[in-house]
PDB file of N, CA, C and O in Angstrom:
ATOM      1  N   UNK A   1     104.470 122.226 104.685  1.00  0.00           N
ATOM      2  CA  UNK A   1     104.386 120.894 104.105  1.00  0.00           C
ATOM      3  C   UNK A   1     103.470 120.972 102.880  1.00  0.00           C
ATOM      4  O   UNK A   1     102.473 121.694 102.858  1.00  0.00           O
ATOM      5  N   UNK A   2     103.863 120.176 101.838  1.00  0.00           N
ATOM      6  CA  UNK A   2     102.733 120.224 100.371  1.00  0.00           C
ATOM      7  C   UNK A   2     101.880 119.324 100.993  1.00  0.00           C
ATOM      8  O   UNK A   2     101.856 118.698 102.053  1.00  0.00           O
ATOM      9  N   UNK A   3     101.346 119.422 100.232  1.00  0.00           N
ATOM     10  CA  UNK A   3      99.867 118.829  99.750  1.00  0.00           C
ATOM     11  C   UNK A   3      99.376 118.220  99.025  1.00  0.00           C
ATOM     12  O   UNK A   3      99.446 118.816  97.950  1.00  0.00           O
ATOM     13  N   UNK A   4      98.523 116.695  98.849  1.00  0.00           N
ATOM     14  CA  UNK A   4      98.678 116.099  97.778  1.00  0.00           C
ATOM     15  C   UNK A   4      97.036 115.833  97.672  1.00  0.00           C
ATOM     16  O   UNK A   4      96.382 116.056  98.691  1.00  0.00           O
ATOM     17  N   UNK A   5      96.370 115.383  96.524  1.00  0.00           N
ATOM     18  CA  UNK A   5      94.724 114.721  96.237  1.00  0.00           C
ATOM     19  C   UNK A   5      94.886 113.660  96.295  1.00  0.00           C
ATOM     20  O   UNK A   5      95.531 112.987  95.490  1.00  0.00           O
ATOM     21  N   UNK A   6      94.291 113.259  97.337  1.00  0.00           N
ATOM     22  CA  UNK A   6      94.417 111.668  96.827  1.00  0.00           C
ATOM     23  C   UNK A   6      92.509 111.452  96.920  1.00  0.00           C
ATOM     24  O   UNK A   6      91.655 112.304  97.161  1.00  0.00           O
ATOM     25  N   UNK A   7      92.360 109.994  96.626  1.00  0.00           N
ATOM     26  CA  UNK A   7      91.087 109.575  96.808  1.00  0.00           C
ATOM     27  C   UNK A   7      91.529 108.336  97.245  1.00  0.00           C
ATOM     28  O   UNK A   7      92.728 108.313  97.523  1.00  0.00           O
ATOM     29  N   UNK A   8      90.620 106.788  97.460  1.00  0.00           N
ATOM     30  CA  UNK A   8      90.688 105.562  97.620  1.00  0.00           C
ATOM     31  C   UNK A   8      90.694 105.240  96.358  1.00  0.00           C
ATOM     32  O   UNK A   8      90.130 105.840  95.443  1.00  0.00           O
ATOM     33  N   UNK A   9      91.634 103.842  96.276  1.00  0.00           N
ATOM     34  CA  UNK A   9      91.639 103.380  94.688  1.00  0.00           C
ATOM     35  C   UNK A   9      89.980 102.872  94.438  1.00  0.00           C
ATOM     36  O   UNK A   9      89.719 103.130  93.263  1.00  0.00           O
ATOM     37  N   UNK A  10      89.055 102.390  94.964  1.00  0.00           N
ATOM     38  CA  UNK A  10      88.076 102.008  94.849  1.00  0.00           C
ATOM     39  C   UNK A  10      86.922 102.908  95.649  1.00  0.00           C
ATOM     40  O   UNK A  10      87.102 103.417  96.755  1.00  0.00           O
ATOM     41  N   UNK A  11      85.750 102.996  94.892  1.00  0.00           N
ATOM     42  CA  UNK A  11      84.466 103.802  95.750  1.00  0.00           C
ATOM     43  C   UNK A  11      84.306 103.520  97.093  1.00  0.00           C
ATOM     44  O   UNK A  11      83.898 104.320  97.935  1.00  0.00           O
ATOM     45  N   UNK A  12      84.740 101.989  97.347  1.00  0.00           N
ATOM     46  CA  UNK A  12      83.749 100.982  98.273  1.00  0.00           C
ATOM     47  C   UNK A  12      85.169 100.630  99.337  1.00  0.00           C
ATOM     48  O   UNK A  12      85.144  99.801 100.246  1.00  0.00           O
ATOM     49  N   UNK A  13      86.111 101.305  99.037  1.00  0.00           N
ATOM     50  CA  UNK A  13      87.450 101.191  99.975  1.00  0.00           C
ATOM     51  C   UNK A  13      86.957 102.050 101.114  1.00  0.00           C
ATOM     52  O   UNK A  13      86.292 103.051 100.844  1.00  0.00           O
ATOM     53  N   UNK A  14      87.270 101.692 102.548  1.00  0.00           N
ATOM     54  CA  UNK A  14      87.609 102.578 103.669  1.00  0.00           C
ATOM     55  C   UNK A  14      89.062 102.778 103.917  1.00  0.00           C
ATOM     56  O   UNK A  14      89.874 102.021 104.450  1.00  0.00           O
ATOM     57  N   UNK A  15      89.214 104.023 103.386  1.00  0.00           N
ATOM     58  CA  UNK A  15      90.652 104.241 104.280  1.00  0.00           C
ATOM     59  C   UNK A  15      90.409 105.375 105.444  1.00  0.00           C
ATOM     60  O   UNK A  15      89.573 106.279 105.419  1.00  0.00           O
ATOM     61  N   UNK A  16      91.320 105.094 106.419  1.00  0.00           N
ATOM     62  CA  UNK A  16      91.603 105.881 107.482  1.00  0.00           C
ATOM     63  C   UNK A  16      92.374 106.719 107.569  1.00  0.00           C
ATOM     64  O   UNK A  16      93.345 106.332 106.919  1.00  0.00           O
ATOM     65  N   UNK A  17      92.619 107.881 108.066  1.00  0.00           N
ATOM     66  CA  UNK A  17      93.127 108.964 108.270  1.00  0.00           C
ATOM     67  C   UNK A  17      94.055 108.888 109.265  1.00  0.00           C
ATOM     68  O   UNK A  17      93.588 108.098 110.085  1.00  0.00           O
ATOM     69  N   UNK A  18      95.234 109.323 109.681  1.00  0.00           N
ATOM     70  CA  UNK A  18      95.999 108.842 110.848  1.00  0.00           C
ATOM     71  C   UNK A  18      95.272 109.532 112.219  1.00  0.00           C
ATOM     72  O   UNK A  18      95.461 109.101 113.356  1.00  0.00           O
ATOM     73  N   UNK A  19      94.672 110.330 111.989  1.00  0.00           N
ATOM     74  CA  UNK A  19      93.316 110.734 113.422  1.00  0.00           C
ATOM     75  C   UNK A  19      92.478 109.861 113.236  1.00  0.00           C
ATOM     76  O   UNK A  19      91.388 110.283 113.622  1.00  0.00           O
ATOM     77  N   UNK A  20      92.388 108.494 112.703  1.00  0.00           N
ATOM     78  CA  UNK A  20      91.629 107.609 112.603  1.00  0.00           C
ATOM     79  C   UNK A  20      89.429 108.002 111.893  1.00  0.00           C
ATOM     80  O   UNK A  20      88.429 107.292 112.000  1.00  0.00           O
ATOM     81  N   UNK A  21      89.643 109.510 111.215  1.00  0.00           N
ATOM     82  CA  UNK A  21      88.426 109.843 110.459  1.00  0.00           C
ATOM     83  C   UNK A  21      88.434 109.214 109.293  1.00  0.00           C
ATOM     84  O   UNK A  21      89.568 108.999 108.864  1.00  0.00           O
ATOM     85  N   UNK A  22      87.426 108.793 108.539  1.00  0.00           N
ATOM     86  CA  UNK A  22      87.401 108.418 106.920  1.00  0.00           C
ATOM     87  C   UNK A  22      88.156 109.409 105.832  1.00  0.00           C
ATOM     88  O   UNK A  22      87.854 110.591 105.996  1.00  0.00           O
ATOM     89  N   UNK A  23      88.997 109.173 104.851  1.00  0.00           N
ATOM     90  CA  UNK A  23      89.398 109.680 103.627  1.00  0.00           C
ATOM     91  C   UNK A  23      87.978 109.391 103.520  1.00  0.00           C
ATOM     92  O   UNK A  23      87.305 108.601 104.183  1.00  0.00           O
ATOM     93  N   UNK A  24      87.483 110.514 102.143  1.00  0.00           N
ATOM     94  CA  UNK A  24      86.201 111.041 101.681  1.00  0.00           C
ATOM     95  C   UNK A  24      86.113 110.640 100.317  1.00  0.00           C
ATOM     96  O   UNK A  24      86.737 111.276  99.467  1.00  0.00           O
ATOM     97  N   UNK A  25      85.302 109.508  99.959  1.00  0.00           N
ATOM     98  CA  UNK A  25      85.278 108.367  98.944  1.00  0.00           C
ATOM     99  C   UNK A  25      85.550 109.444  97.376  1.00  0.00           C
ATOM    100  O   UNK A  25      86.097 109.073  96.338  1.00  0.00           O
ATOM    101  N   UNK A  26      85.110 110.471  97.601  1.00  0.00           N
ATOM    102  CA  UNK A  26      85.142 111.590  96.252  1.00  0.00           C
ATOM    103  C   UNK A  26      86.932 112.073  96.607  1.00  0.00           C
ATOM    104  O   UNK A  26      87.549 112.399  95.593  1.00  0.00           O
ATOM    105  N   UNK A  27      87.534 112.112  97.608  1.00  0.00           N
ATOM    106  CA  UNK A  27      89.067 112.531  97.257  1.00  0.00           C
ATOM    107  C   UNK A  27      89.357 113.592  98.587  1.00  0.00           C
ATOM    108  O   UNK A  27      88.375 114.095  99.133  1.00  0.00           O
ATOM    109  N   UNK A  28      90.418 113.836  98.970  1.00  0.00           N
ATOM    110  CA  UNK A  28      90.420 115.249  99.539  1.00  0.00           C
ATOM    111  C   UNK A  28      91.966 115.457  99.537  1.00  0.00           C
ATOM    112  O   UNK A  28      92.741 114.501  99.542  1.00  0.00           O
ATOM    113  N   UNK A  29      92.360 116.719  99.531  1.00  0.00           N
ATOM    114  CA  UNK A  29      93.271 117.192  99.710  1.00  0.00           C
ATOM    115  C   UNK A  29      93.836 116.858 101.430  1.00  0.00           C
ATOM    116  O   UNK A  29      93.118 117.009 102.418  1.00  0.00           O
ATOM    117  N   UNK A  30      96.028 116.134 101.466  1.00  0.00           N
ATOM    118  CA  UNK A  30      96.256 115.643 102.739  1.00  0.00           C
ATOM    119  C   UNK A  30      97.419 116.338 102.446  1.00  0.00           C
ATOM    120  O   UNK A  30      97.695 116.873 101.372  1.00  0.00           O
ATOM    121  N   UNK A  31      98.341 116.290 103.843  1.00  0.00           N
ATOM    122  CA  UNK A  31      99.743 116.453 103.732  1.00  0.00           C
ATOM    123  C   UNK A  31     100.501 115.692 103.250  1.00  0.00           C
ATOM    124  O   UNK A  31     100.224 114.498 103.359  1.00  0.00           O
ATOM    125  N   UNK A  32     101.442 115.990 102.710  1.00  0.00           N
ATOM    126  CA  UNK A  32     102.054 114.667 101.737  1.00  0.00           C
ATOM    127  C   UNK A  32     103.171 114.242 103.010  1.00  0.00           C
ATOM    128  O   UNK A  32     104.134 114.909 103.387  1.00  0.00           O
ATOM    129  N   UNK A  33     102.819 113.247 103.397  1.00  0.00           N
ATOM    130  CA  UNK A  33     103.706 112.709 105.033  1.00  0.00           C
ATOM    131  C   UNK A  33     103.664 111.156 104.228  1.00  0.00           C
ATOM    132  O   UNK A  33     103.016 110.854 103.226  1.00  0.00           O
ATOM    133  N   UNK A  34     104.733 110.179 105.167  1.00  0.00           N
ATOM    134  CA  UNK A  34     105.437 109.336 104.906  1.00  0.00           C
ATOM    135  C   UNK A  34     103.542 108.031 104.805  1.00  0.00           C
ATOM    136  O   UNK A  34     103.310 107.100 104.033  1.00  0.00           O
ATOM    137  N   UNK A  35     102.682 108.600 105.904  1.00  0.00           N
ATOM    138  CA  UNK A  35     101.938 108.100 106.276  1.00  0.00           C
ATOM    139  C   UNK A  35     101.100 107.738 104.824  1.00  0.00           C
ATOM    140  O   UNK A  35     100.877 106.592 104.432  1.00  0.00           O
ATOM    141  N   UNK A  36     100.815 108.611 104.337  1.00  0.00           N
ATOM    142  CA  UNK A  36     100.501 108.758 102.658  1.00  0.00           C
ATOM    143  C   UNK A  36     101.228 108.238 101.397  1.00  0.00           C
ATOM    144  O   UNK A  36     100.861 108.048 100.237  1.00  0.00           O
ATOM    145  N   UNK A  37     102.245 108.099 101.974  1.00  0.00           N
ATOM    146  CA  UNK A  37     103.109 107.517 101.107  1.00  0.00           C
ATOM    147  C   UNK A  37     103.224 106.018 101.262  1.00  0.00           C
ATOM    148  O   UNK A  37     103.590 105.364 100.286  1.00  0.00           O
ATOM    149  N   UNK A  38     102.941 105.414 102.412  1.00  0.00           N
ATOM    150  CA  UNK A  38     102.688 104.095 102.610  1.00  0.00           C
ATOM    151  C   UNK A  38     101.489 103.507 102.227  1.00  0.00           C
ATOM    152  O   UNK A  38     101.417 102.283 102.116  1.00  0.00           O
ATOM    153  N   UNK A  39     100.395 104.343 101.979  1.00  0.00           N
ATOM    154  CA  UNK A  39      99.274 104.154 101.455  1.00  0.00           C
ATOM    155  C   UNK A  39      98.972 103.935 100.187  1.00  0.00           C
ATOM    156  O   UNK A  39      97.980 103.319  99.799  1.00  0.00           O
ATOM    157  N   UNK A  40     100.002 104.543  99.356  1.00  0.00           N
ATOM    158  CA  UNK A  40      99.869 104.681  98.204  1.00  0.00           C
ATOM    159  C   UNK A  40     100.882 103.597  97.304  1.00  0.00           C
ATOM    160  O   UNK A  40     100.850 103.265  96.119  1.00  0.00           O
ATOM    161  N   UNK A  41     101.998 103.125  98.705  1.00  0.00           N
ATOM    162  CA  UNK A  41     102.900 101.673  98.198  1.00  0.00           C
ATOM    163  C   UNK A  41     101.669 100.915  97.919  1.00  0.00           C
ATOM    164  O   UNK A  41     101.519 100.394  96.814  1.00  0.00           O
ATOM    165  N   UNK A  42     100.362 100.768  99.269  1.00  0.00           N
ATOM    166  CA  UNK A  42      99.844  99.156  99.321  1.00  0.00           C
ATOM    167  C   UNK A  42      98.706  99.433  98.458  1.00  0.00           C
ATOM    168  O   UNK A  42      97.661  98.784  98.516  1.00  0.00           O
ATOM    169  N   UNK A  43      98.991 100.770  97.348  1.00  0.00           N
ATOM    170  CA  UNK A  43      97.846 100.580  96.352  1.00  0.00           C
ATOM    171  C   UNK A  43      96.437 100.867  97.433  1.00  0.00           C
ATOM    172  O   UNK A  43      95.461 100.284  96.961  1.00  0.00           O
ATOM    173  N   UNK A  44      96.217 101.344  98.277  1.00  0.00           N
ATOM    174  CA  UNK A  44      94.933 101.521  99.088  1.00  0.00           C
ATOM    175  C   UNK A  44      94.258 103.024  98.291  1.00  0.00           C
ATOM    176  O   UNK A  44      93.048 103.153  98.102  1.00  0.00           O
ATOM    177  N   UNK A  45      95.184 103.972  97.929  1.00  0.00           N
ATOM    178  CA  UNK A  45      94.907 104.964  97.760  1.00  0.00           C
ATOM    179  C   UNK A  45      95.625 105.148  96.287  1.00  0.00           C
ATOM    180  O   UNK A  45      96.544 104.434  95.885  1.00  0.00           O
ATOM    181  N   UNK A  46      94.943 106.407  95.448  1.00  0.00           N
ATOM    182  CA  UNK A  46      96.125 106.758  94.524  1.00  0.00           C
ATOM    183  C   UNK A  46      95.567 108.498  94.577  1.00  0.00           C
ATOM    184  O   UNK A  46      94.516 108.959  95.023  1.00  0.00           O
ATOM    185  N   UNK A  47      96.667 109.141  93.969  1.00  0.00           N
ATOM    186  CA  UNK A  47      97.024 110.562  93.699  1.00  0.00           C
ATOM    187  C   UNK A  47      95.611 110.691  92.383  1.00  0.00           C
ATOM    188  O   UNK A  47      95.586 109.798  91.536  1.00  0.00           O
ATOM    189  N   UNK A  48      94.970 111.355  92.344  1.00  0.00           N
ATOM    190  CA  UNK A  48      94.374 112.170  91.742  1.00  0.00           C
ATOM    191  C   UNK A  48      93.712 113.743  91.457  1.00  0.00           C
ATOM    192  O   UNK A  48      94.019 114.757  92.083  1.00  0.00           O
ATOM    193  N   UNK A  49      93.022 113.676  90.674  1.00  0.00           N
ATOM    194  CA  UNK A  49      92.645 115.498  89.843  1.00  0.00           C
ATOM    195  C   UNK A  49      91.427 115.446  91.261  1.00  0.00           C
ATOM    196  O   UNK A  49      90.712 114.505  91.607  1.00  0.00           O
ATOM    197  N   UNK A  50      91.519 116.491  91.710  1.00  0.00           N
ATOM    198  CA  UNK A  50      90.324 117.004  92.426  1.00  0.00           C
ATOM    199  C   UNK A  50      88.771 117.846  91.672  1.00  0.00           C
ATOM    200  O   UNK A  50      88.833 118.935  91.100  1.00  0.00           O
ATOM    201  N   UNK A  51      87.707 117.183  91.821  1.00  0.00           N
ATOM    202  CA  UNK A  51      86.810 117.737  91.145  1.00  0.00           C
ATOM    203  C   UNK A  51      86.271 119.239  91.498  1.00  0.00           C
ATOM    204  O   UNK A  51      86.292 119.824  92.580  1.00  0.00           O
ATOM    205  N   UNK A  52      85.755 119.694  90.155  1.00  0.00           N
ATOM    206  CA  UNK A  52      85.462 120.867  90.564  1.00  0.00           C
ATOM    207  C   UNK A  52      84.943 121.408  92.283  1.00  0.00           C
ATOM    208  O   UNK A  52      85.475 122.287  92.961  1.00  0.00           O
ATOM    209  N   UNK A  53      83.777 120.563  92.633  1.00  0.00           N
ATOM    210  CA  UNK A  53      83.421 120.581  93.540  1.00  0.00           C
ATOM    211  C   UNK A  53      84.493 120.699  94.985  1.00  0.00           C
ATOM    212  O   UNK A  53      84.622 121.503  95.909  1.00  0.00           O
ATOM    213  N   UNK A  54      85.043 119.606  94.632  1.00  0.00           N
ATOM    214  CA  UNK A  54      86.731 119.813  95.622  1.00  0.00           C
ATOM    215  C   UNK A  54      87.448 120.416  95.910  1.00  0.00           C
ATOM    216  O   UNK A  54      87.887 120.668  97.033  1.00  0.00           O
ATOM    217  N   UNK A  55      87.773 120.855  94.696  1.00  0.00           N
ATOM    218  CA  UNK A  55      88.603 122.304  94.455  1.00  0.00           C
ATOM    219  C   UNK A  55      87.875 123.714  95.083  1.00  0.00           C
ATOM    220  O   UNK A  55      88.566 124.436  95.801  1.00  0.00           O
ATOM    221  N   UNK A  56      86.498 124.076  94.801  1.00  0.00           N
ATOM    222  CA  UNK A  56      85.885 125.004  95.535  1.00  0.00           C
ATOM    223  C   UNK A  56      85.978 125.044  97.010  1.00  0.00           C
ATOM    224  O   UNK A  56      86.549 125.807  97.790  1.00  0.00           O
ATOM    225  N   UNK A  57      85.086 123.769  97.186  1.00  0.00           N
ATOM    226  CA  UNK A  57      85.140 123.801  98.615  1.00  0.00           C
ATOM    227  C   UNK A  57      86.903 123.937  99.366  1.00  0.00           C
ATOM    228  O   UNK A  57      87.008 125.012  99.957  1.00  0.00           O
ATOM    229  N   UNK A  58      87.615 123.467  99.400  1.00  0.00           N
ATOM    230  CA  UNK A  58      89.428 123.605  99.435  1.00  0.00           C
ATOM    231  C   UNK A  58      89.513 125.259  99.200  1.00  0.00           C
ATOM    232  O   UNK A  58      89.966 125.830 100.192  1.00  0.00           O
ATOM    233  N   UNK A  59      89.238 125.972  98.305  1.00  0.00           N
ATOM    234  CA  UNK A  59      89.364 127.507  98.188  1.00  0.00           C
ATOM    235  C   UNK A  59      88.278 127.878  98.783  1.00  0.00           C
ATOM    236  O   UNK A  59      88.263 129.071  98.482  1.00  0.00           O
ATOM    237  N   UNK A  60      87.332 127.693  99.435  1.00  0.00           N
ATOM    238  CA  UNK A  60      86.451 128.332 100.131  1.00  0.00           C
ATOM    239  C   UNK A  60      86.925 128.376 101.655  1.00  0.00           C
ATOM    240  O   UNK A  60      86.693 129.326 102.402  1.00  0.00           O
ATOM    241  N   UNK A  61      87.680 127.120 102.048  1.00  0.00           N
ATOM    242  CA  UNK A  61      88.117 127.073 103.280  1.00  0.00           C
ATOM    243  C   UNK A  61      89.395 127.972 103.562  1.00  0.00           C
ATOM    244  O   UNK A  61      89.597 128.554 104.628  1.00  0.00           O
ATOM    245  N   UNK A  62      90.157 128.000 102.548  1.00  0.00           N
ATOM    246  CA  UNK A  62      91.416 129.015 102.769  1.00  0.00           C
ATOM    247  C   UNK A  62      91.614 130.221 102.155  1.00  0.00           C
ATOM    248  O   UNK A  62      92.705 130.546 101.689  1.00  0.00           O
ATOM    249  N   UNK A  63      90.356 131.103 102.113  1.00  0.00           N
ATOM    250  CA  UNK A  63      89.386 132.070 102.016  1.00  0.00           C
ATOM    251  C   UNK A  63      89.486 132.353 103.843  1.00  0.00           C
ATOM    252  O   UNK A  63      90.047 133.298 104.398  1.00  0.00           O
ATOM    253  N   UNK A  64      88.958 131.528 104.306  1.00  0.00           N
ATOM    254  CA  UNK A  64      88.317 131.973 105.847  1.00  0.00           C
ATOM    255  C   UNK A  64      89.096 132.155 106.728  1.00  0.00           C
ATOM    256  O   UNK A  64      88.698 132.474 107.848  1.00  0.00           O
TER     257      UNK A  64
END
């Protein structure tokens, strides 16, 4: 399955994860599932660039 960046459209948004954990107000890399895609109809979330920082940590984990 791909993979997409998303973040919350806003700093101060909580979105939920379908394991019910927080999306991570700076962005994180998800599976691109229908679940994500409904998120991104109601404008809760949008697709973005992952920051440097993001990007490391993401290649540090699939490194291990």
């Amino acid at each position: 399955m791909s993979k997409i960046f998303i973040k919350p459209r806003k700093p101060e948004f909580i979105v939920f994860k379908p394991n019910g954990c927080r999306l991570k107000s700076e962005g994180e890399y998800v599976d691109a599932e229908p679940f994500w895609q409904r998120r991104l109809n109601d404008r809760d979330v949008v697709v973005a660039q992952p920051s440097k920082a993001a990007a490391s940590s993401t290649d540090n984990k699939k490194g291990k």
